[in-house]
Backbone and ligand atoms as CSV (ligand in chain L), in Angstrom:
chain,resi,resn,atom,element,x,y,z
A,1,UNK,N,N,-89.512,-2.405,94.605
A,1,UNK,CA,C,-88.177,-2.808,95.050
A,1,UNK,C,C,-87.138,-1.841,94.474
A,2,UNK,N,N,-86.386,-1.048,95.448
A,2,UNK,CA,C,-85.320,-0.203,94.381
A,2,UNK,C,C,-84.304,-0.819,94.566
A,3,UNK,N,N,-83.179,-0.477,93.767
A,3,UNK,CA,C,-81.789,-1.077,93.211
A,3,UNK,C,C,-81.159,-1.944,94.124
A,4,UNK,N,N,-81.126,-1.346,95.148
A,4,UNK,CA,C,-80.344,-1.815,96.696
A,4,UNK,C,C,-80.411,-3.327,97.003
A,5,UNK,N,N,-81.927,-2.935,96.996
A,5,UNK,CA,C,-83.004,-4.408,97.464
A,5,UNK,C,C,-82.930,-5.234,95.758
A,6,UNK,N,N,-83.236,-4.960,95.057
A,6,UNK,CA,C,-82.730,-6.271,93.594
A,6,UNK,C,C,-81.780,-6.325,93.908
A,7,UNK,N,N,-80.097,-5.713,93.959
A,7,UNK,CA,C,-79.129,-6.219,94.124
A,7,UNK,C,C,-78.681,-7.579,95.141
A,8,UNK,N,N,-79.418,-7.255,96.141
A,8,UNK,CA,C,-79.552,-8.355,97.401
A,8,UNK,C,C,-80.353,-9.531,96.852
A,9,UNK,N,N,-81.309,-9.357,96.259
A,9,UNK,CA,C,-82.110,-10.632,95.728
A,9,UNK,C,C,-81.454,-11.350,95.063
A,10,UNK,N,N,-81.045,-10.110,93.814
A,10,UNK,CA,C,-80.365,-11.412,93.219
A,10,UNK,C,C,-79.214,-12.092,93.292
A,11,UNK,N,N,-78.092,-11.666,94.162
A,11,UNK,CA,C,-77.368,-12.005,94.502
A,11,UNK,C,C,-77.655,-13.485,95.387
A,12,UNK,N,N,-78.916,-13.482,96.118
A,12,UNK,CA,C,-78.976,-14.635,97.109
A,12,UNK,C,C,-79.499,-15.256,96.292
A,13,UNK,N,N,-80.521,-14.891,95.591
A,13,UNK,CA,C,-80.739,-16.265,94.381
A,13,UNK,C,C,-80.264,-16.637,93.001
A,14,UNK,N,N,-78.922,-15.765,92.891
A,14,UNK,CA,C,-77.709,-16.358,92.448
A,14,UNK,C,C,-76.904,-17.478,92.766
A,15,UNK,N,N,-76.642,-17.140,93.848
A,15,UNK,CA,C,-75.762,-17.925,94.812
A,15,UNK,C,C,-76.659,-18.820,94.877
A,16,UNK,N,N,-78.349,-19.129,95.271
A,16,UNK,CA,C,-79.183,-20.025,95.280
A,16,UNK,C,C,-78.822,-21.178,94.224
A,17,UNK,N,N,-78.873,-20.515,93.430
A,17,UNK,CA,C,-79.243,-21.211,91.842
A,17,UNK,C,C,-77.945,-22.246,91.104
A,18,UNK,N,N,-76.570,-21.168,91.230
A,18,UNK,CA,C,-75.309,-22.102,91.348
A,18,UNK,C,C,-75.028,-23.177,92.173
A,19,UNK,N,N,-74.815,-22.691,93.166
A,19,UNK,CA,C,-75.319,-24.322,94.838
A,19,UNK,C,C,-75.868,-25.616,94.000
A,20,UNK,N,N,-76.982,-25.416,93.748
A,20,UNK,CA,C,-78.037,-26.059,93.300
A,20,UNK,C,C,-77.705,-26.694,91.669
A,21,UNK,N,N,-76.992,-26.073,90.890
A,21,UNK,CA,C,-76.417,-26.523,89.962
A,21,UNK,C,C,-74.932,-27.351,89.763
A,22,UNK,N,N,-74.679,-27.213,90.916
A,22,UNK,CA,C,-73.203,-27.036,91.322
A,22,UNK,C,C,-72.993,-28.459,90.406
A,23,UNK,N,N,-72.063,-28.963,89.393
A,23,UNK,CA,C,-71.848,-30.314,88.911
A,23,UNK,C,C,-73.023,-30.618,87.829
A,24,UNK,N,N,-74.058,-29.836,87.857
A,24,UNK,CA,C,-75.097,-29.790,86.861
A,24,UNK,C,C,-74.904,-29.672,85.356
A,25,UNK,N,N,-75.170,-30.601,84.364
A,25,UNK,CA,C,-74.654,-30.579,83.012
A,25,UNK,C,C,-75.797,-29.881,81.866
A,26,UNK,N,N,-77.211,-30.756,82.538
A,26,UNK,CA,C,-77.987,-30.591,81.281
A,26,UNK,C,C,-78.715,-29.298,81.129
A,27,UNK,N,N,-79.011,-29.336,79.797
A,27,UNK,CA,C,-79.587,-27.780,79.581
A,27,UNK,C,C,-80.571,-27.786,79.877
A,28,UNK,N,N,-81.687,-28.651,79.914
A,28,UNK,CA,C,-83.280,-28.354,80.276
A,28,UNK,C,C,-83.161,-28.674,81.997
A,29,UNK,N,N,-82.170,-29.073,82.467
A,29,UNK,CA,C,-82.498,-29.416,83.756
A,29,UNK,C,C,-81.962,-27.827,84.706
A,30,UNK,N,N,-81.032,-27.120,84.122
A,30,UNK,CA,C,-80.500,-25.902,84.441
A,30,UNK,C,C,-81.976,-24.953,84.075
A,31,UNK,N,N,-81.958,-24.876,83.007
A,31,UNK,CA,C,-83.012,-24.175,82.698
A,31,UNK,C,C,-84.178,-23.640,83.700
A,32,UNK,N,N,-84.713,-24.955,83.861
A,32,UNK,CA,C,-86.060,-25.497,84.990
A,32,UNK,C,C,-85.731,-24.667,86.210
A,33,UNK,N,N,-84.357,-25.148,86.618
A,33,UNK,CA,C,-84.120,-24.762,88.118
A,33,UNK,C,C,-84.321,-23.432,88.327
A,34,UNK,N,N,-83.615,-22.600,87.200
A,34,UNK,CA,C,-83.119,-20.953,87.271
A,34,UNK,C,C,-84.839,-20.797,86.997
A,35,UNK,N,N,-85.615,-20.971,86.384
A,35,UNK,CA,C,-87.117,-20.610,86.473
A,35,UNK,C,C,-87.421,-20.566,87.742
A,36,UNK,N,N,-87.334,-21.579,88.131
A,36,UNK,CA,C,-87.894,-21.694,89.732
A,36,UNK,C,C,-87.238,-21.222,90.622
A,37,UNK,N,N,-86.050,-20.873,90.844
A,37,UNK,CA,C,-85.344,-20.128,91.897
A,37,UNK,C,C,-85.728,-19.065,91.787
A,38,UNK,N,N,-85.735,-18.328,90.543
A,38,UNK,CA,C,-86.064,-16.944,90.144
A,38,UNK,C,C,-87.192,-16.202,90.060
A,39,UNK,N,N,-88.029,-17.430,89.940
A,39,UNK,CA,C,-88.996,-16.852,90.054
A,39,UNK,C,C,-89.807,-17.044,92.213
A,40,UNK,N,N,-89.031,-17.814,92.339
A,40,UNK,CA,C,-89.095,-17.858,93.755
A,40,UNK,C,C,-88.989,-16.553,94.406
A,41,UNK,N,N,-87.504,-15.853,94.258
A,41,UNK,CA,C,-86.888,-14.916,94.533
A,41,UNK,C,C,-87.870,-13.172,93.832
A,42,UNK,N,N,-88.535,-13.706,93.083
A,42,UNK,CA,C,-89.504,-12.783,92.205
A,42,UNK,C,C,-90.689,-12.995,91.835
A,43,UNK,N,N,-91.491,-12.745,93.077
A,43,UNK,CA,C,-92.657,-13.549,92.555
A,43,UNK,C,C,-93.568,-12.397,92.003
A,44,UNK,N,N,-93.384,-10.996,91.877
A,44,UNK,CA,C,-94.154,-10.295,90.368
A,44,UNK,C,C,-93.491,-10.932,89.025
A,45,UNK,N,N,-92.408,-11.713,88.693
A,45,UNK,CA,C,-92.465,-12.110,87.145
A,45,UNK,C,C,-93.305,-12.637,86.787
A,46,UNK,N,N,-94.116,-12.655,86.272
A,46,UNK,CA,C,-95.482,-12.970,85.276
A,46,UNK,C,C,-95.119,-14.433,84.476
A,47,UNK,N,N,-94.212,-14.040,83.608
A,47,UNK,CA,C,-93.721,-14.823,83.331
A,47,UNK,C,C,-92.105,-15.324,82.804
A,48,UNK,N,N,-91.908,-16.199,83.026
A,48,UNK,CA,C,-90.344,-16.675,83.176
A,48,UNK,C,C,-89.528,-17.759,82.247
A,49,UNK,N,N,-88.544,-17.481,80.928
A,49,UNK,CA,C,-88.556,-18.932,80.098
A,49,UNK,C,C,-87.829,-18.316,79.512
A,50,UNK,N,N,-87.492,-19.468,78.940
A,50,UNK,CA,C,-86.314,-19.916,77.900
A,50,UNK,C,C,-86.851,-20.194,76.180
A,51,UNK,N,N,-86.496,-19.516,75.371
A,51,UNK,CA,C,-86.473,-20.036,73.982
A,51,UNK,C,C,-85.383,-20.182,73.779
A,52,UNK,N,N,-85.466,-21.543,73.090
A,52,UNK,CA,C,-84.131,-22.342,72.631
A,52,UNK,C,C,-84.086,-22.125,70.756
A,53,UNK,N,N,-82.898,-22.250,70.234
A,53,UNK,CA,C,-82.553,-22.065,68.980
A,53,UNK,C,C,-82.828,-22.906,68.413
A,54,UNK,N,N,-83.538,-23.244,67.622
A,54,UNK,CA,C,-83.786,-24.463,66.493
A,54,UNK,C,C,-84.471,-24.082,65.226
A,55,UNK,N,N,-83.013,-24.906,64.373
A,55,UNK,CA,C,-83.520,-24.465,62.796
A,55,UNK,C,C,-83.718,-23.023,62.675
A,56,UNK,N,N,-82.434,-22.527,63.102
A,56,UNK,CA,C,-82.358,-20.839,62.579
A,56,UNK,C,C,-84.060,-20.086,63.376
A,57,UNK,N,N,-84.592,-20.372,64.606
A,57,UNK,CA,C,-85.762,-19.655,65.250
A,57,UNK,C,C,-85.727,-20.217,66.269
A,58,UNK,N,N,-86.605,-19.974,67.130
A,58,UNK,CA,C,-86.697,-19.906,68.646
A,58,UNK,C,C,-87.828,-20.388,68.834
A,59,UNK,N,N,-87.701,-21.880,69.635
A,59,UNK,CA,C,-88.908,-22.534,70.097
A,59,UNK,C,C,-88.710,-22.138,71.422
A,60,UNK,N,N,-89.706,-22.521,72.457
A,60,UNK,CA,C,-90.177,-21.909,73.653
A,60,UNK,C,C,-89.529,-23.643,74.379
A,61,UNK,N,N,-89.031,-23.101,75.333
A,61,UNK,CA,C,-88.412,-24.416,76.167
A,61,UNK,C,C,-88.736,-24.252,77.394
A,62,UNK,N,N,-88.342,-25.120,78.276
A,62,UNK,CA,C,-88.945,-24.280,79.541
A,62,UNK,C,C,-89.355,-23.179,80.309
A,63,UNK,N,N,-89.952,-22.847,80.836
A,63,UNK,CA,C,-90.867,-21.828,81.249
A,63,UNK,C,C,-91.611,-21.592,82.337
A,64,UNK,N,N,-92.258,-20.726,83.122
A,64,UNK,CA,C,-92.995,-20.548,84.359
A,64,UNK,C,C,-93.962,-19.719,83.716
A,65,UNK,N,N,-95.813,-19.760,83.952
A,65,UNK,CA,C,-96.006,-18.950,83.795
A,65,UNK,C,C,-97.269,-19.181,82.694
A,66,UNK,N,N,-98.343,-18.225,82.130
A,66,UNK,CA,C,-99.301,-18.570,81.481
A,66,UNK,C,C,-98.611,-18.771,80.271
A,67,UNK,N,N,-99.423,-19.584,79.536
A,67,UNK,CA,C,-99.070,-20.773,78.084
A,67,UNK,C,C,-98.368,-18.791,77.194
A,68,UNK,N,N,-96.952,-19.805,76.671
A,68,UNK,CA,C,-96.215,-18.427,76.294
A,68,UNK,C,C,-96.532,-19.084,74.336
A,69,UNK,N,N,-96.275,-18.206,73.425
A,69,UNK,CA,C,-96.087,-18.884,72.083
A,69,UNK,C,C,-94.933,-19.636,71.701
A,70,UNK,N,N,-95.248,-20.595,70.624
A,70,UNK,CA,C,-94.585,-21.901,70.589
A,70,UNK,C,C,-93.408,-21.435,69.696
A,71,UNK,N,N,-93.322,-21.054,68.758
A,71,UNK,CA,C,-92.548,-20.507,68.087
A,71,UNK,C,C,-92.217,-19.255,67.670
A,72,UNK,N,N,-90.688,-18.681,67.677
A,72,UNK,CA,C,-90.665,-17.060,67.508
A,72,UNK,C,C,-89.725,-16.665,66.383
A,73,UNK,N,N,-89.806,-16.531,65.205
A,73,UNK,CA,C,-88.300,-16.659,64.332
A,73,UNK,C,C,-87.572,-15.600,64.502
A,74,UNK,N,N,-86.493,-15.285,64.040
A,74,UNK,CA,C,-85.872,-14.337,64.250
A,74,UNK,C,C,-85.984,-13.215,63.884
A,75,UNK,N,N,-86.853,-13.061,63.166
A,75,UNK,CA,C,-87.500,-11.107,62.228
A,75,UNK,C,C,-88.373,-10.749,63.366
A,76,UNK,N,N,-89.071,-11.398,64.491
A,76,UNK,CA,C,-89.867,-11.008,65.083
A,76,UNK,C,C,-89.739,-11.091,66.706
A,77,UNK,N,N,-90.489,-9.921,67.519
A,77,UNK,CA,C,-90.329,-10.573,68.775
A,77,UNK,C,C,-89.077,-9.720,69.490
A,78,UNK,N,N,-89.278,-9.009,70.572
A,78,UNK,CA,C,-88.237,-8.802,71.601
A,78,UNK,C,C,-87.210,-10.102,71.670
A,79,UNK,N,N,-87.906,-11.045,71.700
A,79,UNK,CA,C,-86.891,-12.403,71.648
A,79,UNK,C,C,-86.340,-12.221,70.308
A,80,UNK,N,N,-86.891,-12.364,69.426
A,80,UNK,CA,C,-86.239,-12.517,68.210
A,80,UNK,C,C,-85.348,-11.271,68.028
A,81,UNK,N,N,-85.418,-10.190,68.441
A,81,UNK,CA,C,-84.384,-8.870,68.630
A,81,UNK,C,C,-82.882,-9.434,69.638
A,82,UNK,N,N,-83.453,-9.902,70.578
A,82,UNK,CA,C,-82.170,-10.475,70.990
A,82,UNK,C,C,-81.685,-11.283,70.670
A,83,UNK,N,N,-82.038,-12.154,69.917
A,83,UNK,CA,C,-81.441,-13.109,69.247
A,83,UNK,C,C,-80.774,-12.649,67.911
A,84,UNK,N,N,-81.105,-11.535,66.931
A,84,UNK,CA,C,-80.605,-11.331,66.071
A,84,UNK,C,C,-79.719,-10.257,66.218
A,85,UNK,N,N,-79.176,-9.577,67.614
A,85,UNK,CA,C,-78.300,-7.941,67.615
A,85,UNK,C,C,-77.558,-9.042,68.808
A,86,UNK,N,N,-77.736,-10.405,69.494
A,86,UNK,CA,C,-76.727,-10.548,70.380
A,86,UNK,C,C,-76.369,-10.192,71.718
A,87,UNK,N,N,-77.769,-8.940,71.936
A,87,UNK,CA,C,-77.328,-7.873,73.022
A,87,UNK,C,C,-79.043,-8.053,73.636
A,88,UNK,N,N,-79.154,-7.704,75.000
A,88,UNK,CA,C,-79.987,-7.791,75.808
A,88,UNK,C,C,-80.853,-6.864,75.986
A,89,UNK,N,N,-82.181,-7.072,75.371
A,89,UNK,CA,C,-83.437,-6.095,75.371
A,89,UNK,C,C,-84.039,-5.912,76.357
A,90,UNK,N,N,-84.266,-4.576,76.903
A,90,UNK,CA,C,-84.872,-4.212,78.188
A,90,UNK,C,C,-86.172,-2.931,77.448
A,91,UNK,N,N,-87.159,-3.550,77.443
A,91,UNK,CA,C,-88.161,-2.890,77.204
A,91,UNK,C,C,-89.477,-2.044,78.176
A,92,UNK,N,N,-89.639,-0.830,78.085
A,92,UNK,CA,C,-90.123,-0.608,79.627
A,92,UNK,C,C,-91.737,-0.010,79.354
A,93,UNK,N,N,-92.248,-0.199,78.315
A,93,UNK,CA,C,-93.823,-0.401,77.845
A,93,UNK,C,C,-93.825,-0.964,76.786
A,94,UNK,N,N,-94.158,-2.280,76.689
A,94,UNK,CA,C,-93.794,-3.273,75.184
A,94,UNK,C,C,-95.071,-3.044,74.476
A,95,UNK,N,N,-96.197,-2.666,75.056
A,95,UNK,CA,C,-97.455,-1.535,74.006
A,95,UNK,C,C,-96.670,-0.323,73.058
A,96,UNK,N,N,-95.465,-0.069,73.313
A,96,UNK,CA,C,-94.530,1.077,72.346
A,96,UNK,C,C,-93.845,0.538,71.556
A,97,UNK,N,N,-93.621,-0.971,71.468
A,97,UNK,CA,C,-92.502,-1.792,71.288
A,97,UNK,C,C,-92.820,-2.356,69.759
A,98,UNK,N,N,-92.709,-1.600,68.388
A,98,UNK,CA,C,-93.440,-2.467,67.368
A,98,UNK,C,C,-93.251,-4.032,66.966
A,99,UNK,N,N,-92.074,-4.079,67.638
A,99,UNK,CA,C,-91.702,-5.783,67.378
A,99,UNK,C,C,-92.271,-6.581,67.918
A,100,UNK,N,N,-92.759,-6.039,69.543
A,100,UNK,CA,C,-93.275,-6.973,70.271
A,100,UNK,C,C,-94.578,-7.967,70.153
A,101,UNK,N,N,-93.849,-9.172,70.800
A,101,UNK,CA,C,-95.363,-10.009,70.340
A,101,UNK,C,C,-95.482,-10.454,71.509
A,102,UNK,N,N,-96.942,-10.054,71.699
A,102,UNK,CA,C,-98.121,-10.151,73.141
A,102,UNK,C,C,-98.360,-12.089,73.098
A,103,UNK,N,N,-97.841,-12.571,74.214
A,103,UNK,CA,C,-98.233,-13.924,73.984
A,103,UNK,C,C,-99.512,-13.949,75.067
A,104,UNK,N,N,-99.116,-13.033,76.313
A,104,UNK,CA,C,-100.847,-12.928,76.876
A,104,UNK,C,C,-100.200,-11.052,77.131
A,105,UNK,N,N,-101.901,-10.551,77.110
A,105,UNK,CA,C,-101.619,-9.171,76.923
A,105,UNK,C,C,-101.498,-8.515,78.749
A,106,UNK,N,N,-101.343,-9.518,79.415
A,106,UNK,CA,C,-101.115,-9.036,80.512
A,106,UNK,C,C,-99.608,-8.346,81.016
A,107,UNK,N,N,-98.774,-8.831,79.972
A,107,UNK,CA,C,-97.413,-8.298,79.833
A,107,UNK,C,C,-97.414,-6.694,79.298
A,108,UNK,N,N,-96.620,-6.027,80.700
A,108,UNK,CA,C,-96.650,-4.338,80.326
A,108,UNK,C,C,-94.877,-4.210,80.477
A,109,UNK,N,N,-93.771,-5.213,80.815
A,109,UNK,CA,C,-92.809,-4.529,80.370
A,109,UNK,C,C,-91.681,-6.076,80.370
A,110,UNK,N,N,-90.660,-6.126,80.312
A,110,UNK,CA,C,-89.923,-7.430,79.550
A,110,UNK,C,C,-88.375,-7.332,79.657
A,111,UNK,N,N,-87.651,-8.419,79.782
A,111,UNK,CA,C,-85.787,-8.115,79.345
A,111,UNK,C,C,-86.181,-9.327,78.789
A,112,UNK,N,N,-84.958,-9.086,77.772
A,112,UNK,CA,C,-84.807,-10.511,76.981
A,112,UNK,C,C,-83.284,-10.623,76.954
A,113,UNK,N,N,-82.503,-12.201,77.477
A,113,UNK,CA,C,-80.831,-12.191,77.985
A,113,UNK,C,C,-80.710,-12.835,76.664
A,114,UNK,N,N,-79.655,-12.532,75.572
A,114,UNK,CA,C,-79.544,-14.118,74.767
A,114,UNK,C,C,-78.300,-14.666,75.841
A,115,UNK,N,N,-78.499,-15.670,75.305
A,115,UNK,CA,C,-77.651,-16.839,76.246
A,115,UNK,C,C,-77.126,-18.131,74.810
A,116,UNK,N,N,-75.419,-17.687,75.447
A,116,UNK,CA,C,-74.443,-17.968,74.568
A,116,UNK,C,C,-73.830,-19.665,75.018
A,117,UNK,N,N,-73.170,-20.429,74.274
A,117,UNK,CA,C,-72.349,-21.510,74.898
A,117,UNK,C,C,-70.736,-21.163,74.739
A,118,UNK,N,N,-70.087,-22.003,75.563
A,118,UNK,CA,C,-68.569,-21.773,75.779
A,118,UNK,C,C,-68.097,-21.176,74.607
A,119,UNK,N,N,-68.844,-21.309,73.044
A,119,UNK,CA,C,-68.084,-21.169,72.075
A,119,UNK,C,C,-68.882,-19.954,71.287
A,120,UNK,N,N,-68.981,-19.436,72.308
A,120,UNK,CA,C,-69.983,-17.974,71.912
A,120,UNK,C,C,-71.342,-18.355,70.609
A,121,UNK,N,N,-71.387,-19.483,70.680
A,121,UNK,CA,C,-72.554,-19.824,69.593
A,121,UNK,C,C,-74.007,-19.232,70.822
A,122,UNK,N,N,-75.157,-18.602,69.839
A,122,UNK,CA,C,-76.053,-18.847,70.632
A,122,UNK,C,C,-77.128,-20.019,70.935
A,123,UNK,N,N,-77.740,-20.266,72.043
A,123,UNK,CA,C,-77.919,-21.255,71.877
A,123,UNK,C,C,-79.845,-21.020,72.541
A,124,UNK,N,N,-80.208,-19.949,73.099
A,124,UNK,CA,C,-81.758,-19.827,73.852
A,124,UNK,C,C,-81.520,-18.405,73.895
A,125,UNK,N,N,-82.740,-17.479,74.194
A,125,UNK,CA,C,-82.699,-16.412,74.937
A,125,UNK,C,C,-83.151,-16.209,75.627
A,126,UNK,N,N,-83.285,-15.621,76.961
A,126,UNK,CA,C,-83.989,-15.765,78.325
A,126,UNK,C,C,-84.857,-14.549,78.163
A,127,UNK,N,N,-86.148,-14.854,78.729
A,127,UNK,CA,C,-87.413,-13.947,78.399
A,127,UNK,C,C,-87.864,-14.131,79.813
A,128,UNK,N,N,-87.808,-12.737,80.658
A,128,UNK,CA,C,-88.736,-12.258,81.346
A,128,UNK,C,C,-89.855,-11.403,81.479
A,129,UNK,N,N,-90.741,-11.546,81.983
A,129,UNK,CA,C,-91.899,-10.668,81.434
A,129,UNK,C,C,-92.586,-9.862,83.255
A,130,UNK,N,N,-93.292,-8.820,82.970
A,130,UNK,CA,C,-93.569,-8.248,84.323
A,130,UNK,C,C,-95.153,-7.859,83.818
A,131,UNK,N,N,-95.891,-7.815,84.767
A,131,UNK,CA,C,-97.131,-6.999,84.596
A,131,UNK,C,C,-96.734,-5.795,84.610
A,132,UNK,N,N,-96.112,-4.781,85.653
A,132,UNK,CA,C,-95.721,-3.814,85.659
A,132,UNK,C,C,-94.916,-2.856,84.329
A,133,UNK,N,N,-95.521,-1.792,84.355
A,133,UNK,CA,C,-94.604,-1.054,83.218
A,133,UNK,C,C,-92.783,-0.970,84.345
A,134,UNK,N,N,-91.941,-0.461,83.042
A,134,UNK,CA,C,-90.555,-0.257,83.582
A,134,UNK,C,C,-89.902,-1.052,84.652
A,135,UNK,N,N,-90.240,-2.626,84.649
A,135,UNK,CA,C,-89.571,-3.655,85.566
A,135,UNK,C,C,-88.352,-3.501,85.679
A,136,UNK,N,N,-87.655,-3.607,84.405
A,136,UNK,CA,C,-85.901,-3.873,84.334
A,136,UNK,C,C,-84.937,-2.492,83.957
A,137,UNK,N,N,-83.920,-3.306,84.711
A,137,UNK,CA,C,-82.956,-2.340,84.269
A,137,UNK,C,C,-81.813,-2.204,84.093
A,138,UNK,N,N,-80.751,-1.800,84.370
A,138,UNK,CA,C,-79.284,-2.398,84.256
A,138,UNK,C,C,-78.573,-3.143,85.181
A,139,UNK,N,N,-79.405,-3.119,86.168
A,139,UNK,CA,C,-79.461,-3.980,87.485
A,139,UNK,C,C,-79.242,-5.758,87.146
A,140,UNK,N,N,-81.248,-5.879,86.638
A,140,UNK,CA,C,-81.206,-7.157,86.084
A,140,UNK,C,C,-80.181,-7.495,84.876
A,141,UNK,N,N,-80.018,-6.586,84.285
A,141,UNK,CA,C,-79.056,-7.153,82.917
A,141,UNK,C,C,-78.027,-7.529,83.696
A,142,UNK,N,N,-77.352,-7.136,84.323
A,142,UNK,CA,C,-75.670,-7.323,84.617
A,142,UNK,C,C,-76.104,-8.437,85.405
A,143,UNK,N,N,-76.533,-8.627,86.607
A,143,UNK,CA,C,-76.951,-10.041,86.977
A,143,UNK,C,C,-77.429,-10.854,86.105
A,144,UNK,N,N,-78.629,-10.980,85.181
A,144,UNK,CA,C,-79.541,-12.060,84.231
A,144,UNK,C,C,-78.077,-12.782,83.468
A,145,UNK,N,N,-77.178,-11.328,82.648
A,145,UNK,CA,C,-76.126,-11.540,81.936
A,145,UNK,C,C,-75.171,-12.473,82.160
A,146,UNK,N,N,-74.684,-12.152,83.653
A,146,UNK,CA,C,-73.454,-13.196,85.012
A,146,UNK,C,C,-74.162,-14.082,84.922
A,147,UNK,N,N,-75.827,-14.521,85.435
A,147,UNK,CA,C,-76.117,-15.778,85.658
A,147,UNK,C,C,-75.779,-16.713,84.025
A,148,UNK,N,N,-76.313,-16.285,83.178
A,148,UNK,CA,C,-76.751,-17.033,81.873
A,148,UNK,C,C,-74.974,-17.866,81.410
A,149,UNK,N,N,-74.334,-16.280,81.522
A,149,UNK,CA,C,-72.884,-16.881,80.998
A,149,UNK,C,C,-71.938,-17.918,82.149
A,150,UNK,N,N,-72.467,-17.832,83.286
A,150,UNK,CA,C,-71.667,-18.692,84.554
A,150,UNK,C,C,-72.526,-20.078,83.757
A,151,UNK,N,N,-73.831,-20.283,84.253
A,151,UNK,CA,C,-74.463,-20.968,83.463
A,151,UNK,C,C,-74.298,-21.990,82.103
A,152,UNK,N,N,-73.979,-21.385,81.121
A,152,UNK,CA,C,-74.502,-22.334,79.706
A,152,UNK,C,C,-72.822,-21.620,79.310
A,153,UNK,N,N,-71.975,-21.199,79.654
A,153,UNK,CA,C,-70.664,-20.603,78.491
A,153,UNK,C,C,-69.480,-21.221,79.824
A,154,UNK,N,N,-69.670,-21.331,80.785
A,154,UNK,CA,C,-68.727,-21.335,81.548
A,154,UNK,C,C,-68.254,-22.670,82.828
A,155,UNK,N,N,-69.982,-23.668,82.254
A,155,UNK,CA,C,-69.743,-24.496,83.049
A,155,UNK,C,C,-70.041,-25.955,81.611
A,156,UNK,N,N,-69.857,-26.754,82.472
A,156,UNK,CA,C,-69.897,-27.783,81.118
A,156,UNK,C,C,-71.634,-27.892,80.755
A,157,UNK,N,N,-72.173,-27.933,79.924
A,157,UNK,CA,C,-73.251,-28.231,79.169
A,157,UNK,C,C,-73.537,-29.808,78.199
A,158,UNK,N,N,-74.541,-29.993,78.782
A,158,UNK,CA,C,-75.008,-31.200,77.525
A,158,UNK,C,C,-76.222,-31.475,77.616
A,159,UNK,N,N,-77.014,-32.173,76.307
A,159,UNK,CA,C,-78.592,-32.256,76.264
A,159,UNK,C,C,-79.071,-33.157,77.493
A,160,UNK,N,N,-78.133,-34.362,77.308
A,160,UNK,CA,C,-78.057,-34.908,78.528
A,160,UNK,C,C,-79.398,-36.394,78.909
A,161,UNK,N,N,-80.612,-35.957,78.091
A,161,UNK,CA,C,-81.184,-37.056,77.324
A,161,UNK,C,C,-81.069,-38.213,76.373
A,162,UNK,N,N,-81.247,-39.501,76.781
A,162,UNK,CA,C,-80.903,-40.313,76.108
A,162,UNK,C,C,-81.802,-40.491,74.415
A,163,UNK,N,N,-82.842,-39.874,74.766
A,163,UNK,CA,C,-83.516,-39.820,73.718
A,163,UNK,C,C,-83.310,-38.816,72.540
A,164,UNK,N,N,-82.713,-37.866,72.467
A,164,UNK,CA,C,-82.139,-36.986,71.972
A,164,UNK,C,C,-80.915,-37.403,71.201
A,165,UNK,N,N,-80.174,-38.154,71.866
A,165,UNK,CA,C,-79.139,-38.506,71.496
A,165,UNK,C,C,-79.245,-39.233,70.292
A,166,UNK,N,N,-79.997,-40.475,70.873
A,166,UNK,CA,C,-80.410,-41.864,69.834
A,166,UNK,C,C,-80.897,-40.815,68.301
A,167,UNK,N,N,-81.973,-39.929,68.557
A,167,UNK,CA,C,-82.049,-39.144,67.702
A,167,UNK,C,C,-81.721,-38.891,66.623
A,168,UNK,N,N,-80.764,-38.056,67.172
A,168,UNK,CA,C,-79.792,-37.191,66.338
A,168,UNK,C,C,-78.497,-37.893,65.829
A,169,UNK,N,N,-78.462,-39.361,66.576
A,169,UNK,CA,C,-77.443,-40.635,65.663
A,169,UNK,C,C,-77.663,-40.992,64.699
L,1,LIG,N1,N,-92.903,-10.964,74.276
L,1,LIG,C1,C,-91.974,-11.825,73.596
L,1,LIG,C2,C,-92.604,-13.122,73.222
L,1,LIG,C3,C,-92.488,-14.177,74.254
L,1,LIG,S1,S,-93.542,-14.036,75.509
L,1,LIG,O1,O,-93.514,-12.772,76.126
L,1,LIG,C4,C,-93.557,-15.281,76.535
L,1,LIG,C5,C,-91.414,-11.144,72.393
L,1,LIG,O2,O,-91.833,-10.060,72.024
L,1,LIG,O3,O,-90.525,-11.709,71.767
């Protein structure tokens, strides 16, 4: 697919994905959707997910895709790189990548979005993965980037579970 043609994709399953959220609050229910639209719209992503922030590291939250690892802290991990510089890792042979951690070794290249809330706290980082070497590029960033922040910084957010709540009372 060259630039032209991603630009068109993701644009329609942008626009897909907002529609579809349109009035949408919760974070795992946003989450889910943008997996599945996206990966609709992309069906070489291998694999597709969200690690969420907890207790200073990154548990694995929703996801598309073969069983990813459960936990990633922040010293480690393309995820854990974006989570600790703030800024969006585009890796284009993660076999070169010393940080990287192989959750299945079928992964040959990766972006990782962090994804911020209204109050610039972070709150997940978005992990895509490709079989292909050199998948991403500044293409996906500037779109992945627009979606995440329209998303979780710009529209209202909440856990949105009652069980969570009781919880954490
Ligand atoms: N490759 C990631 C780990 C997550 S999986 O790819 C699903 C990383 O290096 O942080």
């Amino acid at each position: 697919m060259n630039s032209i043609e991603k630009e068109k994709v993701y644009r329609e399953a942008i626009r897909e994905i907002n529609a579809v959220l349109l009035g949408e609050s919760i974070i795992i229910t946003k989450m889910s959707t943008i997996n599945s639209i996206l990966r609709n719209y992309f069906p070489n992503h291998f694999w597709i997910g969200f690690y969420i922030v907890h207790n200073a590291a990154l548990v694995v939250g929703p996801y598309q895709g073969t069983l990813g690892c459960l936990h990633i802290p922040f010293s480690k991990g393309v995820c854990g790189r974006a989570a600790r510089t703030g800024q969006t890792q585009i890796v284009a042979d993660v076999h070169k990548d010393p940080e990287h951690v192989a959750c299945d070794s079928r992964t040959n290249s990766e972006i990782v979005v962090p994804v911020f809330d209204s109050k610039k706290r972070l709150i997940a980082v978005f992990d895509i993965d490709s079989t292909e070497f050199d998948s991403f590029d500044e293409v996906d960033k500037m779109y992945l980037e627009q979606l995440v922040k329209h998303q979780f910084a710009e529209t209202p957010l909440e856990f949105g579970y009652k069980i969570f709540q009781q919880q954490s009372s």
